[in-house]
C-alpha positions in Angstrom: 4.7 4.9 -22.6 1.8 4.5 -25.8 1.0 6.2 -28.5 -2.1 9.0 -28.2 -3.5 6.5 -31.3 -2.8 3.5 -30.2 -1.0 2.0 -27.2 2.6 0.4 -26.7 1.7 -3.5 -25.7 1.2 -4.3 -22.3 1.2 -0.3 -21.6 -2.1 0.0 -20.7 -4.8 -2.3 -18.3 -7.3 -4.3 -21.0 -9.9 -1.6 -20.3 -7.9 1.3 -21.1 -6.7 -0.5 -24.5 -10.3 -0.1 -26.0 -11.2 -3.9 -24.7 -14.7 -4.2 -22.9 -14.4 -4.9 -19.0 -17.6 -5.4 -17.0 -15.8 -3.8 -13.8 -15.9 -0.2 -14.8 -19.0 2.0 -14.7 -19.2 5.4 -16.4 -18.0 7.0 -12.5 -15.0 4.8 -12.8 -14.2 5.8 -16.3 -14.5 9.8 -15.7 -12.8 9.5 -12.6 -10.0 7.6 -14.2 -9.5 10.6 -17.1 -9.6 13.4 -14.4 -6.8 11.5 -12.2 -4.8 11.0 -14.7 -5.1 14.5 -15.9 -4.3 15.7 -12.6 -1.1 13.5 -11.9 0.6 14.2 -15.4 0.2 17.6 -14.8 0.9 17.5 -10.8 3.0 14.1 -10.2 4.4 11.9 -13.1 6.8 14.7 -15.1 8.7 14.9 -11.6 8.9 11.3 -10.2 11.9 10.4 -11.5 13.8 13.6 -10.3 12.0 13.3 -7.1 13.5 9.5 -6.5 17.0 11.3 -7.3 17.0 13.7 -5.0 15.3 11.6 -2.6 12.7 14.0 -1.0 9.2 14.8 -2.6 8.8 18.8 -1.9 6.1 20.3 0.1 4.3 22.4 -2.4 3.6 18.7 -4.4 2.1 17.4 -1.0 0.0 20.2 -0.5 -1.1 20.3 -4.2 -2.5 16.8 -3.3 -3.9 18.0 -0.4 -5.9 21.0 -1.7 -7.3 18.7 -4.2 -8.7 16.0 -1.9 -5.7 13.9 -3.7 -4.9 12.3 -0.3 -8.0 11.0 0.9 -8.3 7.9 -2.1 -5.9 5.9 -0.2 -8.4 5.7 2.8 -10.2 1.9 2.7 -13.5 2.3 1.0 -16.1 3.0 2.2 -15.1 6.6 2.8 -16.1 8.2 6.3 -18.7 10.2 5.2 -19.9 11.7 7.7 -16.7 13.0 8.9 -15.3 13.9 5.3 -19.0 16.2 5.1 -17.9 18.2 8.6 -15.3 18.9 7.1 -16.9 20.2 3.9 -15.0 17.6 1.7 -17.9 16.3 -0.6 -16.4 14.8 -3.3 -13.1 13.6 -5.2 -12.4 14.9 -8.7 -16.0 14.7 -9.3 -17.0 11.6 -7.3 -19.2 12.3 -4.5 -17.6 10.6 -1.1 -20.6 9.0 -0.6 -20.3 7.0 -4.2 -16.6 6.1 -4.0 -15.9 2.5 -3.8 -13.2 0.0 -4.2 -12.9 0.4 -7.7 -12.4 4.2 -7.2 -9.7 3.5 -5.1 -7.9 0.8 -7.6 -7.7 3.3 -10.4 -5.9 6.0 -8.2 -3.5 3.5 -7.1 -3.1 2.6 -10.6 -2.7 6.0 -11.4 -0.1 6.5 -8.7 2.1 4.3 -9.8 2.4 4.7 -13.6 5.8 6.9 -12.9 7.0 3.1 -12.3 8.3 4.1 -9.3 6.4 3.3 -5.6 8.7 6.2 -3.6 7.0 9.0 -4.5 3.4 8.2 -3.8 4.3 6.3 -0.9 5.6 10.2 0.6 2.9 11.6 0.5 0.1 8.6 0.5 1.3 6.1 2.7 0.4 7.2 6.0 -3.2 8.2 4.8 -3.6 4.7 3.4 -2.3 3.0 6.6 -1.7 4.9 9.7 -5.0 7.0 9.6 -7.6 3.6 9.0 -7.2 2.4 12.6 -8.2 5.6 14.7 -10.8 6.0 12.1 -12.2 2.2 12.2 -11.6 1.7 15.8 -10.8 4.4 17.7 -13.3 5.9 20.0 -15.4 9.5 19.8 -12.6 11.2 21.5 -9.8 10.3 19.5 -12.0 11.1 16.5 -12.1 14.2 17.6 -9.1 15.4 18.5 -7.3 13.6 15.6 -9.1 13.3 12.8 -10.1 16.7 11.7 -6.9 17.8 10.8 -5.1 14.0 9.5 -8.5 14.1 6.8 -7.4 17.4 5.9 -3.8 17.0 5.4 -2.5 19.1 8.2 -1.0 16.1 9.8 1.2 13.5 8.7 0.9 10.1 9.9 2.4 6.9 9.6 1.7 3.0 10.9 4.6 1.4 12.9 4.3 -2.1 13.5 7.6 -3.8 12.4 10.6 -4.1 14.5 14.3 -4.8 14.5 13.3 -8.3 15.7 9.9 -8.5 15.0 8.7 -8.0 11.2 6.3 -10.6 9.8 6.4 -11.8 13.2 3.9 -8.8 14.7 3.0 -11.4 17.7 6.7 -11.1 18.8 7.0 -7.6 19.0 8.4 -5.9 22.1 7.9 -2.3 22.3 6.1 -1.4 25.5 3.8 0.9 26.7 3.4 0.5 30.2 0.8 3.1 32.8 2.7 5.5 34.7 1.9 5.0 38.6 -0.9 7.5 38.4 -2.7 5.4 35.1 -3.2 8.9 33.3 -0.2 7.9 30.9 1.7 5.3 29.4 5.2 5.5 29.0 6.8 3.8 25.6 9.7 2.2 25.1 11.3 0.2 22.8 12.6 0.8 18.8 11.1 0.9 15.2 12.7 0.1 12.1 11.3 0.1 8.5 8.7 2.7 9.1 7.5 4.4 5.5 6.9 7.8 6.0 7.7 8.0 9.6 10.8 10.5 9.3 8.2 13.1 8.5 5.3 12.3 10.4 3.5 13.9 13.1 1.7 10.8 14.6 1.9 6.8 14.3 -0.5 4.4 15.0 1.6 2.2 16.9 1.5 -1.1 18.3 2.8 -1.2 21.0 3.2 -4.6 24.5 0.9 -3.3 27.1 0.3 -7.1 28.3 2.9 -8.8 29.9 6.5 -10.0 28.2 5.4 -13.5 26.3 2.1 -12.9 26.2 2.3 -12.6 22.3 -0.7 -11.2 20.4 -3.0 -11.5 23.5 -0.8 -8.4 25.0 -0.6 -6.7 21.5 -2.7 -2.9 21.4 -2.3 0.4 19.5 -2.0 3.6 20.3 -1.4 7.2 19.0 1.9 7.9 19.2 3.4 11.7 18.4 7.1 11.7 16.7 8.2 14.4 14.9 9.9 16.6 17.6 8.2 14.9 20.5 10.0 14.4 23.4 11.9 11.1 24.0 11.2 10.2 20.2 14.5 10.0 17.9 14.2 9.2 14.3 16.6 8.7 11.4 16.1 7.8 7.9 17.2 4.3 6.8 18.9 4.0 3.4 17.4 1.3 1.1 17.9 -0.3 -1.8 14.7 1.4 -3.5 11.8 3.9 -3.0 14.0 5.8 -1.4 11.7 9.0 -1.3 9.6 6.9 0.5 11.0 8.4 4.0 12.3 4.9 5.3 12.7 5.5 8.9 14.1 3.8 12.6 12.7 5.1 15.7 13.7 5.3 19.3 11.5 5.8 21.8 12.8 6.6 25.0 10.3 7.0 28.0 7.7 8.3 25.8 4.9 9.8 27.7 1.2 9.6 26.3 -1.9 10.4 27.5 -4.5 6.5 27.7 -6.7 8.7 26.1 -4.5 8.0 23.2 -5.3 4.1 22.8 -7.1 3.1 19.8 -10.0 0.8 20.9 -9.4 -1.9 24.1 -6.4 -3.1 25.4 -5.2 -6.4 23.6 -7.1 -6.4 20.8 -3.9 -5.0 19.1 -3.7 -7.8 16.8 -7.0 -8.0 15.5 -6.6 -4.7 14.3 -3.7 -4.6 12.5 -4.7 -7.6 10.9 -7.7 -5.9 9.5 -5.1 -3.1 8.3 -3.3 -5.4 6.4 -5.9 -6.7 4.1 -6.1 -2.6 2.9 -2.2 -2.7 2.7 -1.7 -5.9 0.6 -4.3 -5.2 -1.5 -3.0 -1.5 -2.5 0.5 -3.3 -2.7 -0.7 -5.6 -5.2 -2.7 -2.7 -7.3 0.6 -0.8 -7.5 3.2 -3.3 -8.2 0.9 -4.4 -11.0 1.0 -1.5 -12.8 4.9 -0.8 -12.2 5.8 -4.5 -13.6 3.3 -3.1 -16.6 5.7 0.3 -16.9 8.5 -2.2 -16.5 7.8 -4.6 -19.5 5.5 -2.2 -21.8 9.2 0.1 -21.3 10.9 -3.1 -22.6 9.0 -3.5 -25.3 9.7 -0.1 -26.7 13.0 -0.5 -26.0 13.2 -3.1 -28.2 11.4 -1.5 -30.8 14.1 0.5 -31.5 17.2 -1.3 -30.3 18.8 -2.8 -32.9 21.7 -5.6 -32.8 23.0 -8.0 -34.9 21.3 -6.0 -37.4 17.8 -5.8 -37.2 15.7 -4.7 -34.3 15.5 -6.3 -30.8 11.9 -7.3 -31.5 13.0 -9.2 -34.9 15.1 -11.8 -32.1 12.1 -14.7 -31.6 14.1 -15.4 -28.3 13.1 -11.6 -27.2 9.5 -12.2 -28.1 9.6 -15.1 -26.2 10.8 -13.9 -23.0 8.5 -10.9 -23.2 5.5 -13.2 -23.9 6.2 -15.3 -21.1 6.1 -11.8 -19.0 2.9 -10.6 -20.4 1.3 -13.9 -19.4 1.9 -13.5 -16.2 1.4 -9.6 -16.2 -2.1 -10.1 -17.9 -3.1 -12.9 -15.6 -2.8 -10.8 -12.6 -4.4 -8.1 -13.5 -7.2 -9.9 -14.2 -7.4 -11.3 -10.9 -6.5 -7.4 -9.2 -9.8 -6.2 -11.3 -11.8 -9.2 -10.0 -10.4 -8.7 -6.5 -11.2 -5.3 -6.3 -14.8 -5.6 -7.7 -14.9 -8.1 -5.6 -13.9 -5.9 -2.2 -16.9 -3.4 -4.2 -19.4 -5.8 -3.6 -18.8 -7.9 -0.1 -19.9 -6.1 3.2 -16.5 -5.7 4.9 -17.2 -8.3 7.4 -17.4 -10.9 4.9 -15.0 -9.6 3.0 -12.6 -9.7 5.7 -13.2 -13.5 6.2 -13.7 -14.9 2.7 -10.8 -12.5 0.9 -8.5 -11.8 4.3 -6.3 -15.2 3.2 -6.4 -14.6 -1.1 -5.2 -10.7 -0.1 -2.2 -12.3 1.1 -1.7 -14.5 -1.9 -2.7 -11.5 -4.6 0.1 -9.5 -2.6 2.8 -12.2 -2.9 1.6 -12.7 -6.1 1.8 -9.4 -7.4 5.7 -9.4 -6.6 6.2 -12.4 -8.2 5.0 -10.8 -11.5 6.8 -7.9 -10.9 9.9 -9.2 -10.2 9.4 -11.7 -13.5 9.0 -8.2 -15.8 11.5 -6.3 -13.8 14.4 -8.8 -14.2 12.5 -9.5 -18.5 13.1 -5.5 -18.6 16.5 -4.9 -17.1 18.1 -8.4 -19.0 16.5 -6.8 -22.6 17.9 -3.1 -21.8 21.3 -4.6 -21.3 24.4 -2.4 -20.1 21.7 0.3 -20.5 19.4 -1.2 -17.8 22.5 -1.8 -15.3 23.2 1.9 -15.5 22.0 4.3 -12.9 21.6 7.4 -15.7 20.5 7.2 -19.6 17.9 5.7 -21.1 17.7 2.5 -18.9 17.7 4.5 -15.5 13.9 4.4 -14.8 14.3 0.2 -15.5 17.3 0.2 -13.4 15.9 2.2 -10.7 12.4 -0.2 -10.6 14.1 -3.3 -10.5 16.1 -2.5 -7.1 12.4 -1.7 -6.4 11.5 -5.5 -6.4 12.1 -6.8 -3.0 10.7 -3.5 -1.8 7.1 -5.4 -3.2 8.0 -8.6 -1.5 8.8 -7.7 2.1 6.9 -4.8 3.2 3.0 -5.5 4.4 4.2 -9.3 5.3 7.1 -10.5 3.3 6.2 -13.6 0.5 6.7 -16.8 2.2 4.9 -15.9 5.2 2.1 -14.9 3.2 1.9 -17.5 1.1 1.7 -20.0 4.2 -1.1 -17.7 5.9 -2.7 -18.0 2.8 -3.2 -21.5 3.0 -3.9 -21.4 6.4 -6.6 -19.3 6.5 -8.2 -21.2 3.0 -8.0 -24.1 5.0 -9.1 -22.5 8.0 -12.8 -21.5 6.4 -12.9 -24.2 5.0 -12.9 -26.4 7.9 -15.0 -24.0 9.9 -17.7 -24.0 7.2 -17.5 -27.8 7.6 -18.1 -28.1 11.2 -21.4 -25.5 10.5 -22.8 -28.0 7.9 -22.5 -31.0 10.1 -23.3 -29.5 13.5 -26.5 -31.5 14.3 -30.3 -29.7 13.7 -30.7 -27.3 16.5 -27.6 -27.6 18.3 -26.5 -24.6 19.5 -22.7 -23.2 20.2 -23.6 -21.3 24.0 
């Protein structure tokens, strides 16, 4: 994608193109060189084939796994004290006790420089989003029995949330888990569809109905759920239009008996924590489809380097330089805001953050695949024929942009999340009001 001299434009984030960023300490930097070391020698010559064949092999998972290569997609802070039991101290270099947002931003831009989100989601996904909720609100128990083994890789897990009837619309879903007569189990019923990962998992954290039918969020909780080769559970892979490695999967669950023990945190409050997820899953979302719509249009632009037509080079046309200006805008504009954002998730204490960034998350999300689908369609319309062929030398640009919608839906699909961006703007906004004029020594009891 660059030069070793000088980079390809719009290959390469400013601060990686020799431009000064105040975002990045020297930890950031180091780490940055040592995870990009490690995936082009582990990860990035195989990504491609690996989308073809549509399975990531074992050995690359357990390459990850041997060199704590899982753990970055955990929400920063790290948990410490559990990573130390288990005599994990540091990442590439970076003691667990030091990593932070920005850590985090760098590995998923690392990830996703193949230019393809399938093969990191295999083996990263469920890390990233089905471990976070036993870890942030599950109780000592469940810690216990779970967590040793899903920090260390010997587990696969996965979140399942969406439904056949109930995607962006979590309040609606209808999968229940009711307590068998004794109240030492619940019993699960009910189907999910669109579940990344899930075909190979071991566990989900699910959400699940225990309330009653209609009683939308307030009836909403989570629980640990097994799959793979439980009994009652029935999976099959779902074929989609991109990421295909990504394990796309639609459950069954048939009388599925679990112990209570396996809830994560109190009954009901289901919603609250997968809305807390989701600001981890939109913001990684936006990290990565950045950098793919960068390998999308910084692939263009050395395509059209060399292309020639009408006798002279691609890049000679001032209607090509135009159309790829008009992508780099909008590429450059949102990574500045993804570097602000994450320095910003650095610095906040998570339960500000959580109030003050939940609403622009869901904007940099939609965002994000806005750009990308802008530099996708630039990228497949400059590589021509070549770009609408599924081999050659427009294969990678043919195979990101049937990655596009694949940005927009998952982890709240683009309208909805523009709306409840809005909403919740508005919604601080109003409450931060009603503080400010709330009469001297009144009091909210």
């Amino acid at each position: 994608m660059s030069s070793k001299s000088f980079p390809i434009p719009f290959s390469e984030p400013p601060y990686l193109s020799g431009l000064p960023s105040p975002y990045y300490k020297p930890t950031h930097l180091t780490f940055q060189k040592k995870c990009r070391a490690f995936l082009e020698e582990h990860f990035l010559p195989n990504a491609l084939e690996w989308e073809r064949i549509e399975t990531v092999p074992d050995h690359a998972y357990d390459t990850f796994v041997k060199a704590n290569m899982i753990l970055p997609n955990l929400p920063a802070p790290l948990p410490v004290d559990w990573l130390k039991r288990l005599e994990i101290y540091d990442i590439m270099g970076v003691k667990v006790e030091e990593w932070d947002y920005t850590h985090t931003g760098i590995y998923i831009d690392e990830m996703a420089r193949s230019g393809l989100a399938g093969p990191g989601s295999s083996m990263t996904a469920g890390m990233a989003f089905g471990v976070p909720p036993v870890i942030k609100f599950g109780s000592k128990e469940l810690h216990e029995r779970f967590l040793p083994d899903a920090l260390t890789g010997k587990t696969k897990w996965c979140i399942a949330i969406t439904e056949p009837d109930a995607g962006s619309d979590v309040a609606n879903i209808s999968t229940t888990a009711v307590k068998s007569k004794d109240e030492k189990h619940y019993i699960i019923n009910g189907t999910k569809k669109w579940i990344t990962n899930g075909f190979w998992a071991d566990y989900a954290a699910m959400a699940v109905r225990t309330g009653k039918t209609g009683s939308g969020a307030a009836g909403l909780s989570m629980v640990v759920c097994p799959l793979k080769g439980y009994k009652g559970v029935n999976m099959r892979r779902l074929k989609v239009g991109g990421q295909v490695t990504g394990g796309t999967t639609f459950i069954e669950l048939d009388d599925v008996q679990i112990p209570v023990e396996n809830l994560i945190g109190s009954e009901g409050m289901g919603m609250r924590y997968i809305m807390t997820n989701f600001n981890h899953e939109r913001l990684t979302i936006a990290v990565g489809v950045t950098r793919q719509a960068r390998v999308a249009l910084s692939t263009a632009v050395e395509y059209c380097l060399k292309r020639e037509a009408f006798g002279k080079p691609l890049m000679d046309q001032p209607v090509v330089r135009h159309r790829l200006a008009k992508a780099g805008a909008e590429l450059e504009t949102m990574q500045a805001w993804s570097d602000q954002f994450v320095y910003q998730m650095t610095h906040l204490p998570k339960a500000e953050a959580d109030i003050k960034l939940g609403g622009l998350t869901a904007l940099a999300k939609a965002k994000a695949g806005m750009v990308f689908a802008t530099c996708a369609e630039t990228a497949i319309l400059l590589f021509g024929g070549n770009g609408y062929t599924r081999s050659g030398q427009g294969e990678l640009i043919e195979k990101i942009y049937r990655e596009v919608p694949g940005s927009r839906i998952p982890g709240g699909s683009e309208d909805i999340l523009l709306d409840l961006a809005v909403r919740q703007l508005v919604k601080n906004y109003r409450s931060a009001i009603k503080t400010m004029e709330r009469p001297s020594g009144d009091s909210k009891l």
